[in-house]
Structures are given as C-alpha cells and as structure tokens.
KEKE-842037 format. One record per atom (N, C-alpha, C): residue number from 1; atom name; y, z, x. Coordinates in nm, 4 decimals, padded with zeros to 6 digits. Layout:
N
ATOM    k   a        yy        zz        xx
ATOM  NUM  CA         Y         Z         X
...
% end
This chain:
144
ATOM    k   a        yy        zz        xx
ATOM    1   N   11.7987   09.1132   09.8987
ATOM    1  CA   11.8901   09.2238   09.9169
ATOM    1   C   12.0057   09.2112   09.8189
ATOM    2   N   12.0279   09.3701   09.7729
ATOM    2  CA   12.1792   09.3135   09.6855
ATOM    2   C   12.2720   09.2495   09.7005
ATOM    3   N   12.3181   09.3334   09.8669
ATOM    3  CA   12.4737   09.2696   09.8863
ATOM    3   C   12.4598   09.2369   10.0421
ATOM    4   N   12.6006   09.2383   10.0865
ATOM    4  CA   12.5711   09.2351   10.2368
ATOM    4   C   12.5528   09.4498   10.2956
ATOM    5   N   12.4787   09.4633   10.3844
ATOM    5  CA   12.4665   09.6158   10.4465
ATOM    5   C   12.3325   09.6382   10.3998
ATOM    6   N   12.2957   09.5902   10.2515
ATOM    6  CA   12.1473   09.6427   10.1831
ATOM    6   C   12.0627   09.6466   10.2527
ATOM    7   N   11.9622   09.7190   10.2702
ATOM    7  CA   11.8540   09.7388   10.3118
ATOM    7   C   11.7578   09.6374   10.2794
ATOM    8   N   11.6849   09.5771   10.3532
ATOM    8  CA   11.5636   09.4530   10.3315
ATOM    8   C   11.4679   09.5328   10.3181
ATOM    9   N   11.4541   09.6870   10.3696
ATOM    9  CA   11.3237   09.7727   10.3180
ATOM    9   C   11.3612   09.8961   10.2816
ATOM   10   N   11.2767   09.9579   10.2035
ATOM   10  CA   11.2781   10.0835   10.1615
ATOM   10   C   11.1348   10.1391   10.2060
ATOM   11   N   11.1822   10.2494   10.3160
ATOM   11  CA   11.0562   10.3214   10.2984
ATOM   11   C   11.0629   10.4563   10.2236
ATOM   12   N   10.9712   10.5269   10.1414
ATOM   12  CA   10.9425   10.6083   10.0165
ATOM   12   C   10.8274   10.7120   10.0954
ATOM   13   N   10.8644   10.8233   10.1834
ATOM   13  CA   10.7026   10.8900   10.2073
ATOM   13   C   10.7913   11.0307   10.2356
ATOM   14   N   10.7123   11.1428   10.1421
ATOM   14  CA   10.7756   11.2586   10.1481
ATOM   14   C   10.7899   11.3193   10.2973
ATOM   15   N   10.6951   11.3097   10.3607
ATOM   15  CA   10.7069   11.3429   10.5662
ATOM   15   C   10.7639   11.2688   10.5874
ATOM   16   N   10.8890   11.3431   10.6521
ATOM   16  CA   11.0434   11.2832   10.7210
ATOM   16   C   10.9806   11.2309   10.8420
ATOM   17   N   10.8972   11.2911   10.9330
ATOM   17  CA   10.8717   11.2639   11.0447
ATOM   17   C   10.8014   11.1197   11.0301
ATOM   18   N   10.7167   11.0803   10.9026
ATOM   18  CA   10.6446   10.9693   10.9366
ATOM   18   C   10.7631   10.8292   10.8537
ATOM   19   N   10.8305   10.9005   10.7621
ATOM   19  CA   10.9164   10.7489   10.6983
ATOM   19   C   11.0235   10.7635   10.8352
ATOM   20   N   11.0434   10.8636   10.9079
ATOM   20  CA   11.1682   10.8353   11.0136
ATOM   20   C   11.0976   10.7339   11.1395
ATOM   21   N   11.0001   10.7499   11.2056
ATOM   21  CA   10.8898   10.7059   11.2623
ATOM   21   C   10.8839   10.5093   11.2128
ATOM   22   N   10.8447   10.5431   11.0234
ATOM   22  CA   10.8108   10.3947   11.0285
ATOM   22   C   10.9341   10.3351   11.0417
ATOM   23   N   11.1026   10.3806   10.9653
ATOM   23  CA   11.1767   10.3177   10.9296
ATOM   23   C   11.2019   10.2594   11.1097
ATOM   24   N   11.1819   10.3431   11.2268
ATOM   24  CA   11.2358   10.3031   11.3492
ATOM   24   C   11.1658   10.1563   11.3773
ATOM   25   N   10.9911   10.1564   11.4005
ATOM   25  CA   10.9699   10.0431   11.3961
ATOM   25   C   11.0416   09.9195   11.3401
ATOM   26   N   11.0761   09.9469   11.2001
ATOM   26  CA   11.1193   09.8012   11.1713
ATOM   26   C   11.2373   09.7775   11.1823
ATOM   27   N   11.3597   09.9022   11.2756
ATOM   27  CA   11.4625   09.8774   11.3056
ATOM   27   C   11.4063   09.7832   11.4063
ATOM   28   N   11.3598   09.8236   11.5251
ATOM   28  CA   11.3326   09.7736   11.6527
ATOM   28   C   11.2346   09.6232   11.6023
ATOM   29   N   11.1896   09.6005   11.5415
ATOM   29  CA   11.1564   09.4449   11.4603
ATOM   29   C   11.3004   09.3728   11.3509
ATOM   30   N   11.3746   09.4789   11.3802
ATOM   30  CA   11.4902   09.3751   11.3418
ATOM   30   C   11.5494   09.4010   11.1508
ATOM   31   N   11.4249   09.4772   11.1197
ATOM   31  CA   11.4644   09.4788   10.9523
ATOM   31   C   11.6035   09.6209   10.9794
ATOM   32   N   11.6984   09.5532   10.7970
ATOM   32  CA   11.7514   09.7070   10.8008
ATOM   32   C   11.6503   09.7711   10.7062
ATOM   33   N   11.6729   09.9402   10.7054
ATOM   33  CA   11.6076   09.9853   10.6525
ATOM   33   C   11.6488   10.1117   10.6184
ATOM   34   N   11.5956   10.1579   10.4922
ATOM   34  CA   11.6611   10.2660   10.4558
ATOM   34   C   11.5109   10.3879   10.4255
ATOM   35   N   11.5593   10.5411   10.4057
ATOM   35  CA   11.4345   10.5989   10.3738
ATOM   35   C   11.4521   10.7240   10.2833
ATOM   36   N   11.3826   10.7321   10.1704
ATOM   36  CA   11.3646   10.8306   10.1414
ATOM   36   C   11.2543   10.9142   10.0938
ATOM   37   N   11.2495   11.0613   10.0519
ATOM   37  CA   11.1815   11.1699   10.0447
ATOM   37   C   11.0880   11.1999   09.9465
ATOM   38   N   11.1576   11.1255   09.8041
ATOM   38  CA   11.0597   11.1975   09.7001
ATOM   38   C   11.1044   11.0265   09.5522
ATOM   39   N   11.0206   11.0796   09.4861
ATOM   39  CA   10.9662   10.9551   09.3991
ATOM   39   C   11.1173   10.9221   09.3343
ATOM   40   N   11.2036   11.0003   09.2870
ATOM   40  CA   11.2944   11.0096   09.2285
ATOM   40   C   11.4154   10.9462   09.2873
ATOM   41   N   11.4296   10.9814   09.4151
ATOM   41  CA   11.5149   10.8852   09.5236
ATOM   41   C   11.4745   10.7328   09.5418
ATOM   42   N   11.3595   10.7352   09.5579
ATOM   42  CA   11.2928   10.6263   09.5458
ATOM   42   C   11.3348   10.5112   09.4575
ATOM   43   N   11.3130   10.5355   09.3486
ATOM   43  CA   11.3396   10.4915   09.1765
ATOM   43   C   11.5221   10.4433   09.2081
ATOM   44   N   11.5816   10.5779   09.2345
ATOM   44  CA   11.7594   10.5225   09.2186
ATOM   44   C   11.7675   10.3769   09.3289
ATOM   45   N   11.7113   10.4321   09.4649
ATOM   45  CA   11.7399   10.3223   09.5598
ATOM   45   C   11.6570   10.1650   09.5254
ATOM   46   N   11.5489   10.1696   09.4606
ATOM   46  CA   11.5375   10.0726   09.4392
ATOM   46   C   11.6304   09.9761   09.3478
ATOM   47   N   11.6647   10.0783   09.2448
ATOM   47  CA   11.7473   10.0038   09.1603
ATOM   47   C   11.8944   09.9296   09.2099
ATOM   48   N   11.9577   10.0320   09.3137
ATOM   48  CA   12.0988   10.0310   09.3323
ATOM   48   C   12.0504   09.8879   09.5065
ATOM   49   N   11.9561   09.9140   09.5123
ATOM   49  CA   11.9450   09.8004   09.6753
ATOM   49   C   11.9103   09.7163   09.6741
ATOM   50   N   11.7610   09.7285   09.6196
ATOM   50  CA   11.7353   09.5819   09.5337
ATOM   50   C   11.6808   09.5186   09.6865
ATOM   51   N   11.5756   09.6146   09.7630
ATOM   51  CA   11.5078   09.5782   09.8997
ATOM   51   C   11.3901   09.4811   09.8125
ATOM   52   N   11.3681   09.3711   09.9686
ATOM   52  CA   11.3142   09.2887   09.9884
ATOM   52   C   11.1519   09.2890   09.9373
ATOM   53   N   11.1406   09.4598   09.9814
ATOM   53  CA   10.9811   09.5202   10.0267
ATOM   53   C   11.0063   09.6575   09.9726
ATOM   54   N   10.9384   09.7183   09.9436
ATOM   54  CA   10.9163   09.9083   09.9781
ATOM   54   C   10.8243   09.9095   10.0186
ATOM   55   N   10.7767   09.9863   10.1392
ATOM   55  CA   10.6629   10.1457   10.1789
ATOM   55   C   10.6804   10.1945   10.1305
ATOM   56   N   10.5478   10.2102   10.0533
ATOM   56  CA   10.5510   10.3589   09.9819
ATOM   56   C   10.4230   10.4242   09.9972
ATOM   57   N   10.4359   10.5673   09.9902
ATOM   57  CA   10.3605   10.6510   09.9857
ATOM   57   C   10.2871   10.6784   09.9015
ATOM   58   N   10.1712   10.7072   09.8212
ATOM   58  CA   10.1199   10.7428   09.6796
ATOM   58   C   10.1996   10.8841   09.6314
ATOM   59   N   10.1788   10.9929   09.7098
ATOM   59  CA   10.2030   11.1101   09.7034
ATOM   59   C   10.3117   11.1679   09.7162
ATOM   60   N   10.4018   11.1224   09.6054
ATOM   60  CA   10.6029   11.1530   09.6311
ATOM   60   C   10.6065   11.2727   09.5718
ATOM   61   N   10.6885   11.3936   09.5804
ATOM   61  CA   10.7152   11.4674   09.4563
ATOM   61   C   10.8099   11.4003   09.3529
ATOM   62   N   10.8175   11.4221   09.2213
ATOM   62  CA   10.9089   11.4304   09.1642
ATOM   62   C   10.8204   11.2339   09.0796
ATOM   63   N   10.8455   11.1260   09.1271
ATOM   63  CA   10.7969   11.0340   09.0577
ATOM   63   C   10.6730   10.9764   09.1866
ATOM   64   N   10.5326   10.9987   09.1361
ATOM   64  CA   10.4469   10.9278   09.2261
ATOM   64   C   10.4540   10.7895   09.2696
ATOM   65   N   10.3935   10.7411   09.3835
ATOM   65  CA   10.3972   10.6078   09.4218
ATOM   65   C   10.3066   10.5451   09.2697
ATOM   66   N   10.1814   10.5969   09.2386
ATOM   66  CA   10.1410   10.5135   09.1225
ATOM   66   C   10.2502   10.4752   09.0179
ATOM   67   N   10.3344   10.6317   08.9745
ATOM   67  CA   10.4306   10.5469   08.9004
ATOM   67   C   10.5413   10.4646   08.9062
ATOM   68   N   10.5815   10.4671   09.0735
ATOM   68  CA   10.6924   10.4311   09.1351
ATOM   68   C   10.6136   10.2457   09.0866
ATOM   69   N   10.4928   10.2386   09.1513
ATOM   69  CA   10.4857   10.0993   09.1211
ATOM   69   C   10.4265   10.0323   08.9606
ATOM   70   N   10.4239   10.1087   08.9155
ATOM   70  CA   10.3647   10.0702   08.7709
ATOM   70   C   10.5421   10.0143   08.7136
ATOM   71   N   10.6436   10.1612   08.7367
ATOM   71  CA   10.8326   10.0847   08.7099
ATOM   71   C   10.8648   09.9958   08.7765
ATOM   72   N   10.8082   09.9509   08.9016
ATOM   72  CA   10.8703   09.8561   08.9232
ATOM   72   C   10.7993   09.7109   08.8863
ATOM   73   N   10.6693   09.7119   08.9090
ATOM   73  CA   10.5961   09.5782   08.8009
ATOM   73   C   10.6832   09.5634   08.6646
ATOM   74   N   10.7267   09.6998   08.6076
ATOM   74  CA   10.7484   09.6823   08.4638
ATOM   74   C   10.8844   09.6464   08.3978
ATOM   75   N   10.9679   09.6271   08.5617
ATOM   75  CA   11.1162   09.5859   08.5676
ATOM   75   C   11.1541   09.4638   08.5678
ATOM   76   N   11.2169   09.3841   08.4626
ATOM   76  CA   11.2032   09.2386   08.5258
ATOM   76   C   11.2982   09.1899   08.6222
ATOM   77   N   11.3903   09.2656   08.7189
ATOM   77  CA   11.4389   09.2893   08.8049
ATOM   77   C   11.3834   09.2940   08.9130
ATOM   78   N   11.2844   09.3789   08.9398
ATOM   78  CA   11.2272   09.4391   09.0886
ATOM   78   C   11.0417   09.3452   09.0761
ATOM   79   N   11.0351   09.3388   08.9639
ATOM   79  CA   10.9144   09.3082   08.9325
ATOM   79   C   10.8101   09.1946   09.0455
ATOM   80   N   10.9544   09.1182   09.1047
ATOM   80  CA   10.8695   09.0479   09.2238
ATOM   80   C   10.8976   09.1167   09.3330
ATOM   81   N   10.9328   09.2341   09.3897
ATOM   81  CA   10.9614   09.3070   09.4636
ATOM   81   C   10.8099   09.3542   09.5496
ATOM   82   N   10.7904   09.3125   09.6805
ATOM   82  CA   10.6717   09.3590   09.7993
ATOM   82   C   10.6274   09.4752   09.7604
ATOM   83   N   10.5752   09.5101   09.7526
ATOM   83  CA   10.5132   09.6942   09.7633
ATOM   83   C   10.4063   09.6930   09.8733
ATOM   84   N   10.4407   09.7273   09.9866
ATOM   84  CA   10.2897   09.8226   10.0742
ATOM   84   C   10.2562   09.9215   10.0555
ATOM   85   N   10.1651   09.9763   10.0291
ATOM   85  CA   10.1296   10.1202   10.0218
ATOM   85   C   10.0942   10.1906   10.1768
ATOM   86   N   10.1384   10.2279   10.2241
ATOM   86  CA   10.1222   10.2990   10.3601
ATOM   86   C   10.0759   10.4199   10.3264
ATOM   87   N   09.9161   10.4888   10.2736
ATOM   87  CA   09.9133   10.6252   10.2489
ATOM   87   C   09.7946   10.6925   10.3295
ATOM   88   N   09.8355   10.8409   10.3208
ATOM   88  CA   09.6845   10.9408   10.3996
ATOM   88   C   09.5677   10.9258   10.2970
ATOM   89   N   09.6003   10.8728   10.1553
ATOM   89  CA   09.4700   10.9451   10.0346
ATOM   89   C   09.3596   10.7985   10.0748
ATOM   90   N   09.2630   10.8511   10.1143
ATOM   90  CA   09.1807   10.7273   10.1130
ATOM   90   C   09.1407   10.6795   10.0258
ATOM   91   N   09.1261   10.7044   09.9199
ATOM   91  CA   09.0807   10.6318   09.7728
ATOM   91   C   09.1314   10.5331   09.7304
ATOM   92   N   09.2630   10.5718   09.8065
ATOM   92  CA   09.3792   10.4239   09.8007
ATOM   92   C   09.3092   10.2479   09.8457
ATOM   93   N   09.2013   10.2849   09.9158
ATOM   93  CA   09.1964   10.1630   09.9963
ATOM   93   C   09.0197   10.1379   09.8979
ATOM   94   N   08.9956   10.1776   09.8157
ATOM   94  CA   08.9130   10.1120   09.7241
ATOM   94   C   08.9343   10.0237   09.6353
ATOM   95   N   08.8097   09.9961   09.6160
ATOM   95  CA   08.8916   09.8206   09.4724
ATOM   95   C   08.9947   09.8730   09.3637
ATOM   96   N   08.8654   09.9936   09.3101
ATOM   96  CA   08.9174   09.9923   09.1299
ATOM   96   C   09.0460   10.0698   09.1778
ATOM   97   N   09.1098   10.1651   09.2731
ATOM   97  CA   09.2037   10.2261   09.3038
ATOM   97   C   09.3380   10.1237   09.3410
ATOM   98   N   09.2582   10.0304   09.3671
ATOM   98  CA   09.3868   09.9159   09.4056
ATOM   98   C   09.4051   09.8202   09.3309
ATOM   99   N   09.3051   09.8169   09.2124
ATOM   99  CA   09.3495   09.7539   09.0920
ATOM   99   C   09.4402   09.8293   09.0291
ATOM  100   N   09.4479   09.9353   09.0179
ATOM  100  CA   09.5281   10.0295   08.8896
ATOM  100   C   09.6770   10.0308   08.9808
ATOM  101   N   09.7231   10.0412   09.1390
ATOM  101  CA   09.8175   10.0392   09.2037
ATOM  101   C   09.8684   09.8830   09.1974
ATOM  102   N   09.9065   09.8219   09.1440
ATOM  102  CA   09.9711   09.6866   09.1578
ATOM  102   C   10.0595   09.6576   09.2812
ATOM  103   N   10.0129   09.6688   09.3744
ATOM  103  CA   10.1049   09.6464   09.5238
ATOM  103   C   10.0339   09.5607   09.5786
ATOM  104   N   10.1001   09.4715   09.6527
ATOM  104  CA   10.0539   09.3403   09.7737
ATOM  104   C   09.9573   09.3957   09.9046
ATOM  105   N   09.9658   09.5022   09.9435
ATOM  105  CA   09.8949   09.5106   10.0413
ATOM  105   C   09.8901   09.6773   10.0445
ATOM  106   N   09.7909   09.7256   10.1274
ATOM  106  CA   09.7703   09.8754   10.1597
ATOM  106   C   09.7219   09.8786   10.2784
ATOM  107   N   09.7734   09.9887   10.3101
ATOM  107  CA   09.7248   10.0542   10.4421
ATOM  107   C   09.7217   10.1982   10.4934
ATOM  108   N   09.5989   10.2351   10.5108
ATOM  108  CA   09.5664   10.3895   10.5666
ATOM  108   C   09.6699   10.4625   10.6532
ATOM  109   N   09.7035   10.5489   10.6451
ATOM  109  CA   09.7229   10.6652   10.7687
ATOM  109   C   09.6551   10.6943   10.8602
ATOM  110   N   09.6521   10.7532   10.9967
ATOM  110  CA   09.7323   10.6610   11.0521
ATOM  110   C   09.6905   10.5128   11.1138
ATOM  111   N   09.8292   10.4158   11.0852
ATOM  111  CA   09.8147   10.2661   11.1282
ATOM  111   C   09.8727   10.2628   11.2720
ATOM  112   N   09.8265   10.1888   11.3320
ATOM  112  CA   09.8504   10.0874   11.4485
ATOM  112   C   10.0155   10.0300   11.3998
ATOM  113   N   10.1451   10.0969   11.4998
ATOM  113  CA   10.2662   10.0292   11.4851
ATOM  113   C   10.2629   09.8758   11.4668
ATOM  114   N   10.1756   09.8320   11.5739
ATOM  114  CA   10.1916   09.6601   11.5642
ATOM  114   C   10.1087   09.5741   11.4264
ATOM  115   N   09.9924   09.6717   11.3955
ATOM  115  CA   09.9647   09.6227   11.2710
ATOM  115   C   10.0208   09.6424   11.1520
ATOM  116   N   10.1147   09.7524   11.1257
ATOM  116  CA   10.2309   09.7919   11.0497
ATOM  116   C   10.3364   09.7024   11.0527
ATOM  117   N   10.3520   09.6340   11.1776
ATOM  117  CA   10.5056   09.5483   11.1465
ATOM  117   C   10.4331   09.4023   11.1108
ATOM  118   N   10.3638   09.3580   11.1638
ATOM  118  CA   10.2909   09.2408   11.1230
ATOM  118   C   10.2651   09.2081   10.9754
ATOM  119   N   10.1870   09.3313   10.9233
ATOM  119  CA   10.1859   09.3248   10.7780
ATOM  119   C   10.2970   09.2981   10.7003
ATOM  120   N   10.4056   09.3808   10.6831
ATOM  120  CA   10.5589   09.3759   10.6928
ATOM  120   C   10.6071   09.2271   10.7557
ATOM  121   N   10.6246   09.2083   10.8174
ATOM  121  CA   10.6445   09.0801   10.8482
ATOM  121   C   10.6112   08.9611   10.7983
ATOM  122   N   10.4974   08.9454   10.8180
ATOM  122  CA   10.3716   08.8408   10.7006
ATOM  122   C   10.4760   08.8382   10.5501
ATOM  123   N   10.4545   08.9685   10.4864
ATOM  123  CA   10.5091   09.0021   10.3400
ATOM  123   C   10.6677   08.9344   10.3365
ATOM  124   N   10.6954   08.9541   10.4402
ATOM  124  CA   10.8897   08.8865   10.4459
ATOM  124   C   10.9043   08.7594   10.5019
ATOM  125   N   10.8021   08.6972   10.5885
ATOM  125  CA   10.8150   08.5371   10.5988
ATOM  125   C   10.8214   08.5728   10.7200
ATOM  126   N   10.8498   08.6567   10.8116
ATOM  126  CA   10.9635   08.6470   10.9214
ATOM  126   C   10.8261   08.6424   11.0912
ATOM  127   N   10.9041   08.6379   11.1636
ATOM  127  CA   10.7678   08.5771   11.3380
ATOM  127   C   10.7111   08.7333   11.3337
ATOM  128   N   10.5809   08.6983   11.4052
ATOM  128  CA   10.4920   08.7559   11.4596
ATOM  128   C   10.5029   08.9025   11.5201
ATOM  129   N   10.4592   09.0165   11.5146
ATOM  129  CA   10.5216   09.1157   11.6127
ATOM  129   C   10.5052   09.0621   11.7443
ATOM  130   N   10.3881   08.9504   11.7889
ATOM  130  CA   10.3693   08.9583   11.9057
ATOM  130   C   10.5210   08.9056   11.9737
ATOM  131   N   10.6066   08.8351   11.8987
ATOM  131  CA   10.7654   08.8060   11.9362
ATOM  131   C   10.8055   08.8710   11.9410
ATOM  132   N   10.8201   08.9916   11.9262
ATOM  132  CA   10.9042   09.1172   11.9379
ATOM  132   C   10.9090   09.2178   12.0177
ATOM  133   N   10.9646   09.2815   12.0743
ATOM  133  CA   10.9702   09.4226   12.1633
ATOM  133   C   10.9659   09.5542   12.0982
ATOM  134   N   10.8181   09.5275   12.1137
ATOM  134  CA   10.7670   09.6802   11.9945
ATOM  134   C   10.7333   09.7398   12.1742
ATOM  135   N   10.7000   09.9152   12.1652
ATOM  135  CA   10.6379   10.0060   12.2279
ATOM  135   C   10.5084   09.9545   12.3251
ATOM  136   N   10.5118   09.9206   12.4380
ATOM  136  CA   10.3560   09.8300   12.4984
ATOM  136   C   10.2402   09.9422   12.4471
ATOM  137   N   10.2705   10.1096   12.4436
ATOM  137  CA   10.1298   10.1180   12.3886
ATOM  137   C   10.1267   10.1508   12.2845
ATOM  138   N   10.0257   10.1593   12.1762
ATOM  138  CA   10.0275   10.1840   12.0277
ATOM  138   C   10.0876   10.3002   11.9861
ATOM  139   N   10.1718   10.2763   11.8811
ATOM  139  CA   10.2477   10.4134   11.8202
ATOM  139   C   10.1731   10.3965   11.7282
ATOM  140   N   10.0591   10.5365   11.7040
ATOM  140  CA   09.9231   10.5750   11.5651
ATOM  140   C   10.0619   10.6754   11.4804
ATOM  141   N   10.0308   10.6513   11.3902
ATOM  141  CA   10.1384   10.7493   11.2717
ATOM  141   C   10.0302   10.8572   11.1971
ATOM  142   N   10.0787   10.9170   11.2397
ATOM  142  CA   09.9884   11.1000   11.2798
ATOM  142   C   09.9509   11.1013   11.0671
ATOM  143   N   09.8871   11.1214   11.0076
ATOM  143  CA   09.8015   11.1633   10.8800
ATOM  143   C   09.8840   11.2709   10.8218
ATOM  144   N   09.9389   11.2667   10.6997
ATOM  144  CA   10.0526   11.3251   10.6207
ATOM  144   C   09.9788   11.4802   10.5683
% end
C-alpha cells in the first residue's frame, strides 16, 4: 500500500452492482478496498494507491482489463502487483487466453463469495475465509 488509508485492493468491473457486492466481501474479510468503473479509473488508481492486488474485470470501457494488465506487467512499479481476473467472458479461463492476460489467478462469473475471498486471501498471505464471518449461505455474483 502507498501510505497509511490506501487501499490493499482495487476492484476494476464496469457493473457497480457486482464491484460494490465484491468490494463488501473483502470489507467484511477485513481488506480496505476501493472500486472503480472503467479501465481509465483503473490505470489513475493504480498508480496513485499502489494496492496490494486488483480485481479486475476484462471488459472495462475506456482501457480494457487486457490492457490494464499488459501496463501494469510493463511498470516497474506495479509490475509485482496481484492481478485476479474476476470475469463473465469465458474464454478467459482457457490456456492460450491466460497466457496473453499475465495475471496470478482467474475466476469466472458468477463465483462462490467464500471461494472469492480465499483466493484473495491465499494471493495476500492473510488466514483462511473459514476464520472469518463471511454470509453462512453462499453469496453467487449474478453474470455481468
């Protein structure tokens, strides 16, 4: 994180309803977290926060998640920076598609809340969801 207040995540997914949705989970797991709308917001906040991780979406307007993560591999700043891909496009979750996306991990629309923070978690070092007081029944994140 940059400073003290920074965000440890950035989530990046043009549906407010689903980055408002994920950013709550990882309040309630304890991360801060910040969110925005389109590729371009994306890009400033990474630069100015300097999060731990981003969610991101493939499908931003304005700068795509492909290119969102191709700038940030290509930053020697952010360059060790987490990337999940949290997206609806299923192509995402093929090899050669996840060779050309340079991000640590991916995951379909919609995910399982508890397998969403786990992943996230894993990626940041930090305990188990099963330690945590997530929702007892599954929050599915509805397909963008």
């Amino acid at each position: 994180m940059a400073g003290t207040g920074a965000p440890e995540i950035l989530v990046a997914d043009d549906e407010v309803a689903i980055a408002c949705c994920v950013a709550m989970l990882f309040r309630r797991a304890g991360h801060a977290c910040r969110t925005v709308h389109d590729g371009l917001s994306a890009w400033r906040a990474l630069k100015e926060d300097r999060p731990r991780l981003v969610v991101l979406d493939l499908q931003l307007p304005g700068l795509s998640g492909f290119e969102l993560c191709s700038r940030i591999r290509a930053d020697p700043e952010l360059a060790s920076m987490h990337v999940l891909v949290l997206t609806g496009h299923g192509l995402s979750l093929r090899a050669d598609w996840r060779r050309r996306v340079d991000a640590d991990r991916f995951l379909l629309k919609p995910v399982d809340s508890r397998v969403l923070v786990e992943h996230v978690d894993d990626v940041l070092g930090q305990p188990s969801a099963d330690e945590l007081e997530l929702p007892e029944r599954d929050v599915v994140l509805p397909l963008a």
